[in-house]
N, C-alpha and C positions, 0 to 999 in steps of 0.2 A: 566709375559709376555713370551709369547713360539710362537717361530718362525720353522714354515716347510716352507721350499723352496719347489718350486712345483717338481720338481726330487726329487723321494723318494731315489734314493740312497747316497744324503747329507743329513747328521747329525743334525736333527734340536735342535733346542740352544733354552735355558729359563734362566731369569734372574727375582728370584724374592725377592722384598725387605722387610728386616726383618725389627719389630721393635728396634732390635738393631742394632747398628749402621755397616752396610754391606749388602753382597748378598748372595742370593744361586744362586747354579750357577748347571745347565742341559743341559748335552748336548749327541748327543745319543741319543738311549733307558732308561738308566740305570746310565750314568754316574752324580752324584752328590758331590757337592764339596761348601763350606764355606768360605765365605773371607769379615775378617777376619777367617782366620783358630784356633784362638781361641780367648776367650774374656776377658782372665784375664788379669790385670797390668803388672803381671810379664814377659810374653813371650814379648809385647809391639813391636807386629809386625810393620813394615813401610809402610806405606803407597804407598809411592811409589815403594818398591819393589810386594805389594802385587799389584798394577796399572799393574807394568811389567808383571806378571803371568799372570794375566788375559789375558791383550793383547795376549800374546804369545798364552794362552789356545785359546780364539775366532779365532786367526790366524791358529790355528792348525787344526780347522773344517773349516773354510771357506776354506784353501787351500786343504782338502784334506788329511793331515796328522792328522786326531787323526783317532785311531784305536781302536774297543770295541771286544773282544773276548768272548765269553758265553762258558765256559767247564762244561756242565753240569754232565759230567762224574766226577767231582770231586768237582764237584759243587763253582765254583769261578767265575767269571769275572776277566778280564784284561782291564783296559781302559793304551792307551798310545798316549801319545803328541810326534810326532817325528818333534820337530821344535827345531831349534838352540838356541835359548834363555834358553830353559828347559833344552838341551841335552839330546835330548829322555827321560822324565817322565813317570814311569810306576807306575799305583798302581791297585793291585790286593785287591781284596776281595773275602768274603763269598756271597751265596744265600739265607741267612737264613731269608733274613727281606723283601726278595721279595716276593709278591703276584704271585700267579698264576695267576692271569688276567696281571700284568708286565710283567711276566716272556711268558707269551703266545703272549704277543705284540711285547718285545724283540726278541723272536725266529722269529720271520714273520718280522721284520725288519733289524735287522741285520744283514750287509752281508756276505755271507758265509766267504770269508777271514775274514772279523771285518775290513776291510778298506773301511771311507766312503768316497766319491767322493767329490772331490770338489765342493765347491758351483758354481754357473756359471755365470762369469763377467756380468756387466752390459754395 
C-alpha cells in the first residue's frame, strides 16, 4: 500500500506486508526500512518497542520532520527522522543498489533542502 498526498512536496509513505511476520516500510523517494529489523531468535526484538519507532517514523513524515538528502557527489543518501522519540535518527547509505529510473524519480522529487513538508491537516 503507498500513499501520495496530493502536495507533492509531502513525503509519500508505503507499507508493505511480508510473508514473514512484519513490514517494509517507504517513505520518501528512496527511504526503506524493515520491521522487524531482523528475524533471528537471538536479537528477539519487542514489539512494542518496534510499534514505538514506527509510530515515531509515520509522525516524522506526516509532521514534516523526516529529511531525505541525495549527495550524488559521493554517492550516499541521508534519510533523518527529526522527532523526539528517535532523537533525531539518521542513517546514511550507498547508491549502489539504485536503479537509474529510482535515482532519476528521486532527483525530480526530492526537495532541494531534503525537507519534506508536512502532510496537510484534515
Amino acid at each position: 500500500m503507498r500513499l501520495f498526498p496530493e502536495d507533492s512536496r509531502c513525503a509519500p509513505m508505503g507499507l508493505v506486508f511480508t510473508r514473514f511476520p512484519g513490514v517494509q516500510l517507504r517513505f520518501g523517494a528512496l527511504f526503506q526500512a524493515a520491521m522487524p529489523h531482523c528475524g533471528c531468535d537471538a536479537c528477539d526484538e519487542s514489539v512494542p518497542d518496534l510499534l514505538d519507532e514506527l509510530e515515531a517514523q509515520v509522525g516524522a513524515v506526516l509532521s514534516g520532520s523526516f529529511v531525505e538528502v541525495l549527495d550524488l557527489g559521493n554517492g550516499r543518501m541521508t534519510h533523518q527522522f527529526n522527532v523526539e522519540e528517535l532523537g533525531s535518527c539518521q542513517q546514511a547509505t550507498g547508491l549502489d543498489e539504485i536503479s537509474p529510473a529510482q535515482l532519476a524519480w528521486a532527483r525530480a522529487v526530492i526537495p532541494v533542502d531534503g525537507a519534506w513538508a508536512p502532510w496537510p491537516a484534515r
